[in-house]
N, C-alpha and C positions, 0 to 999 in steps of 0.2 A: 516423522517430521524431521526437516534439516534443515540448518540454517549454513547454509556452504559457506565457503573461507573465498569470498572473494576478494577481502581487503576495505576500502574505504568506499564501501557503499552496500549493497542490499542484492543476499539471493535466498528465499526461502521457497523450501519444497514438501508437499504435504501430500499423502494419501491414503484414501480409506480401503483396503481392500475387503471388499464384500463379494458376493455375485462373480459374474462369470467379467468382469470387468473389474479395474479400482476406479473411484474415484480421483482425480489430480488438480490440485490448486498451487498455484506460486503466486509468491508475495516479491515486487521489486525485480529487477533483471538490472542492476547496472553497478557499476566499480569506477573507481578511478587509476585502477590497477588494471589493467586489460588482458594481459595475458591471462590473471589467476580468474575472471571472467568466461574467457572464452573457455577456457579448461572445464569448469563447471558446468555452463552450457551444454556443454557438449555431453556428459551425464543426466544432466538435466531433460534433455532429448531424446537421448537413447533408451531413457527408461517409458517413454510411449507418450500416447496425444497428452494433451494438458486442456484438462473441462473448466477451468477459470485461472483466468490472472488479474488479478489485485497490484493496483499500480498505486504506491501511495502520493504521489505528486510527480509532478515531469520534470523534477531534476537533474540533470544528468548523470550525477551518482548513483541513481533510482532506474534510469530508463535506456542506460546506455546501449545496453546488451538486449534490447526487445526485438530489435530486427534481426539479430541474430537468431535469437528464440525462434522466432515469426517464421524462419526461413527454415530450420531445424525441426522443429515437429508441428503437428496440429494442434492449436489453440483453438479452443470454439467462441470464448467468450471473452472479453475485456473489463475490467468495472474498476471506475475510475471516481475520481472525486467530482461534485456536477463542477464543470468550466464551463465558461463563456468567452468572449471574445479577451474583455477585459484582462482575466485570469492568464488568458495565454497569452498577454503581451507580457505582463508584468513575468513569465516565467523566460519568455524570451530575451527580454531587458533583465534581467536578473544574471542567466549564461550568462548572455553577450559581454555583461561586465565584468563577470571570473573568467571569461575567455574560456570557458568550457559548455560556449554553443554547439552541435552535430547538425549538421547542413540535415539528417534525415530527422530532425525533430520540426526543424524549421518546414521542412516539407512536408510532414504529417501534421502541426498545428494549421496550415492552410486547410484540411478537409479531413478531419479525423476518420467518419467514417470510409472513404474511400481510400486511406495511407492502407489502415486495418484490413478492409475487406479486399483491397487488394494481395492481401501475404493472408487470406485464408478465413479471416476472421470474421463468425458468423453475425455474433454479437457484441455490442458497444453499450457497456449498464454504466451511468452515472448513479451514483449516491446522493443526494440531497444533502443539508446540512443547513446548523442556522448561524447565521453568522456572531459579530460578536455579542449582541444582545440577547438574541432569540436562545443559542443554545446550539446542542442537535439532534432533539430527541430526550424524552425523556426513559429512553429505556428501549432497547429489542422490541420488536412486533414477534412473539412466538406462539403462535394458534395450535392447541391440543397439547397430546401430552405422549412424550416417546414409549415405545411398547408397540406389539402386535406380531403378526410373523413378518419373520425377515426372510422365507426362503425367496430367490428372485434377487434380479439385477436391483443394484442401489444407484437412484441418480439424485444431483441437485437441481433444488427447487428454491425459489425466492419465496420467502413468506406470507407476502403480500403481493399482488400482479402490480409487474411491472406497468408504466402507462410509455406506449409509443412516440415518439420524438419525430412529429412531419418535417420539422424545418432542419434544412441540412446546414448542421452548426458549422458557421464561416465557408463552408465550402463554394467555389466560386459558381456563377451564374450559368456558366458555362462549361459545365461537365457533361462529355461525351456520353451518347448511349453505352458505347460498349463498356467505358469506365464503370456507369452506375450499375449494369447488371452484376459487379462485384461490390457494391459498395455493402458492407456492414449496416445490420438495422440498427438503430439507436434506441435505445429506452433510458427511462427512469424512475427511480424509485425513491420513497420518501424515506425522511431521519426513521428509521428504528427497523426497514428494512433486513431482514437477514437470510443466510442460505440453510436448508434444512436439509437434511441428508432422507431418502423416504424408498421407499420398497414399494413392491406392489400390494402391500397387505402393512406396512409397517412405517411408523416415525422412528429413526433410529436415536439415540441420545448423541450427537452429536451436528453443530450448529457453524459457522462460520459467519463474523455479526462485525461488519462493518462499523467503525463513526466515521463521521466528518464535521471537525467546526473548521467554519466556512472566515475569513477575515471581516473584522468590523466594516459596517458600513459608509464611516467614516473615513477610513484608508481605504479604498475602491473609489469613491467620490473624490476624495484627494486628486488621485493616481488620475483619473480622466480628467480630472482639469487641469491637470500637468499635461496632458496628451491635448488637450485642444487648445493650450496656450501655443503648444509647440507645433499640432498640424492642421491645424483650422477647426471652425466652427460651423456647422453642424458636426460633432463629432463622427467617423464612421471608424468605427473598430475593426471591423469586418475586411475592411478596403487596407487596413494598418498589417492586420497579421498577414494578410497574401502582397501585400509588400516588402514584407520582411525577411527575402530571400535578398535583398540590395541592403548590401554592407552598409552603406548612409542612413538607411532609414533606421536599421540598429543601433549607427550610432547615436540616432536622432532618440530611441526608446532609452537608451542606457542612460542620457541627459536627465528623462522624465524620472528615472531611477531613483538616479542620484540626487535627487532634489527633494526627494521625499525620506533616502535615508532608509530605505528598505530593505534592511539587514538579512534581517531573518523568512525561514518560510514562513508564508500567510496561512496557508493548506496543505492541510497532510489528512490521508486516511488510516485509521488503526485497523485491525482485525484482530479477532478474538476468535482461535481456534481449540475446540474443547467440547463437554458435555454443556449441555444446558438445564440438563439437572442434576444436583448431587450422585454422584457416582463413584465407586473404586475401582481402579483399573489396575493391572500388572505394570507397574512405570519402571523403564530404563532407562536412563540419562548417562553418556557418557560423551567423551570426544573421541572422533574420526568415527567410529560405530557405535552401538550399544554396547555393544560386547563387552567395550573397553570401559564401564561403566561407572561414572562417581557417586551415582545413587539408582537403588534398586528399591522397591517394595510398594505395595497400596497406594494410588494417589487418585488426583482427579483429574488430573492428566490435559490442563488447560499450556496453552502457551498465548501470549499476547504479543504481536507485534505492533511499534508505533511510527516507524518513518521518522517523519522528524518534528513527531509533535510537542508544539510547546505546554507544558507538563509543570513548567514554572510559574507561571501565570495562574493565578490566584481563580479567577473565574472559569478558565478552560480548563483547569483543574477540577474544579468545583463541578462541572457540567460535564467528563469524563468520568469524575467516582461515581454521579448520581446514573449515570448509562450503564456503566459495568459492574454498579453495585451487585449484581446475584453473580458474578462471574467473577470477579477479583477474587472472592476466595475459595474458586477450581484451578487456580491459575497455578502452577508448577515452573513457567519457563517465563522470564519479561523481556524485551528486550529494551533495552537502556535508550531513550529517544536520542538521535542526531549523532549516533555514534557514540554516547557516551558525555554529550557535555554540559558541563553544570548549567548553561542557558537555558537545558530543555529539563531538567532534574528536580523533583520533587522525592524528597522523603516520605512525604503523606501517603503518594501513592506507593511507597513500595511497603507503610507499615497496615495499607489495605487486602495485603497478599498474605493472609497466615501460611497458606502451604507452596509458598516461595523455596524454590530450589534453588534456581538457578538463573541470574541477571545481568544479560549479557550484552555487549557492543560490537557491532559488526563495524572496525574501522580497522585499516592497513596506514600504511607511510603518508602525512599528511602535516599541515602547516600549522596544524591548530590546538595541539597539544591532546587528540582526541585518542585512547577516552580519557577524560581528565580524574584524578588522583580521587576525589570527593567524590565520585558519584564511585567508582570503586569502593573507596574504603565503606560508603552508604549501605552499597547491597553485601558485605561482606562484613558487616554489623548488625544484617538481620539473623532472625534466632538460627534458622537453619538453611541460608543461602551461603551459597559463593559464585565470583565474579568471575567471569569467561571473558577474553577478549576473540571473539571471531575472526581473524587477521587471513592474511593472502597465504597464509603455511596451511598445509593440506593437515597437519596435526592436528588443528583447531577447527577441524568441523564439528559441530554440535549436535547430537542426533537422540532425538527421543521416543521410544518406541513403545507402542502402547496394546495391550491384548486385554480381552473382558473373558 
């Protein structure tokens, strides 16, 4: 598993090899650093198809680099956090107001599944989530128990069957045949959701386990009645985002923005990649390769990545330990939410990690003082971590290698 040096934003890459095939999953495709981006990519691709990518919000520090990906090798699958029309204005008017909107997000939130299924992509999985009251999930869906023979290809499997998605999310009224026969299926699946690694004869120990808390219900309700003070009533959301290629109607979302004060992100997806049941594995942790190694020996060989989830927040906190409770302590590798900044930082969860190595921030050259001093000095106070900065220098890859 690696977490590449793109600088101030998100590229992780992971794979099981079993069978006459590995398994490959990425986490995030995008930088604010473009060059150290495309570099990566480009490794990223050459080392063969990619069977899932995990997108933890459509930020553009998160998603810059996905057309590139999309265009560079085969992705089969996508799995996103669930959106709805609402969701993607508010990430539209969010850009728009850092000025770091990409004309090819604005044209894939008009028809997700045909942006996707047009650059290859078979599948489009949303994750469910409960918002601020509900939660999201009281825990992993994991049926049976790893073991059996593993000779034979290893593929992933969702835990529980996904349910198929008829209505085509925002897509316009007016898609061509030839378009639809590329368009990406849509599914979804519920809070506790996970991917399970499985053989023809075997459950492998090793899981891939989505969250998602979803923003309170109360800021969604907000946000639309800022949108229908501003574009009429009966609200249509639908008719808003495939407008939103007209610079005006942007600036007209970034008003509704601003009015509400919507600083931070709403949603973000974590993943927790690791055993799902206690286990010791051969762990190697070092930067640029293993080789180069600052810890070697028996672990349980979990890594968590969190996007930019807020981790401060007393409740989503609370509803993230109770989810990850059997997995925060296989965890070996964290990554520090939001680049590192004490907004998204909790100590709680990182004194929930006893076999905590290694807590790190993928962030390069930025305005924001990211990663900030305190969430450093945090995980370099626990009993037997230290703090990595992920940055755009190729020195600062982070790579953890794992054998049973």
């Amino acid at each position: 598993m690696v977490q590449h040096p793109v600088g101030q934003g998100g590229l992780f890459s992971g794979a099981l090899n079993a069978g006459s095939r590995p398994v490959r999953w990425v986490y995030d495709c995008g930088s604010n650093q473009c060059d150290a981006l495309a570099r990566e990519i480009v490794g990223v691709a050459e080392s063969g198809d990619v069977d899932l990518l995990f997108l933890s919000h459509l930020d553009s520090d998160h998603v810059r680099g996905v057309d590139q990906l999309l265009s560079s090798t085969k992705v089969r699958e996508v799995i996103l956090p669930y959106l709805n029309e609402t969701m993607l204005l508010i990430t539209i008017a969010r850009d728009s107001e850092r000025g770091a909107l990409s004309g090819a997000f604005v044209e894939a939130a008009g028809d997700l599944a045909g942006w996707f299924g047009d650059r290859g992509v078979e599948t489009v999985t949303f994750v469910n989530g409960g918002d601020g009251d509900e939660g999201g999930g009281d825990g992993p869906i994991l049926p049976g128990e790893p073991g059996g023979d593993r000779d034979g290809d290893v593929r992933a499997k969702w835990s529980i069957q996904p349910v198929d998605i008829g209505s085509r999310l925002v897509a316009s009224e007016n898609v061509s045949g030839e378009t639809s026969e590329r368009r990406a299926r849509q599914q979804q699946v519920r809070p506790g959701a996970a991917i399970q690694m499985v053989s023809p004869g075997a459950l492998l120990n090793w899981v891939l386990i989505p969250y998602v808390h979803t923003p309170p219900a109360r800021l969604i309700t907000a946000f639309e009645a800022a949108l229908e003070a501003e574009f009429g009533s009966p609200l249509d959301t639908k008719a808003i985002v495939l407008a939103a290629k007209d610079h005006a109607v942007r600036d007209r979302l970034r008003g509704c923005y601003d009015a509400l004060w919507l600083d931070h992100n709403l949603i973000s997806m974590t993943l927790y990649c690791g055993p799902w049941k206690p286990e010791q594995f051969d762990v190697s942790i070092g930067l640029v390769s293993s080789h180069y190694r600052g810890w070697h020996g028996a672990e349980p060989g979990g890594w968590i990545l969190t996007g930019d989830a807020h981790l401060d927040r007393r409740r989503r906190r609370q509803r993230f330990l109770r989810f990850y409770r059997g997995h925060l302590p296989l965890t070996n590798i964290f990554m520090a939410p939001h680049h590192g900044s004490t907004h998204n930082h909790s100590d709680e969860v990182l004194g929930a990690m006893p076999n905590l190595r290694v807590g790190f921030a993928a962030a390069g050259p930025n305005n924001y003082g990211h990663p900030h001093d305190a969430v450093r000095d945090a995980v370099n106070a626990q009993p037997m971590a230290a703090f990595v900065q992920v940055s755009e220098a190729l020195a600062t890859r982070l790579v953890m290698d794992l054998a049973d």
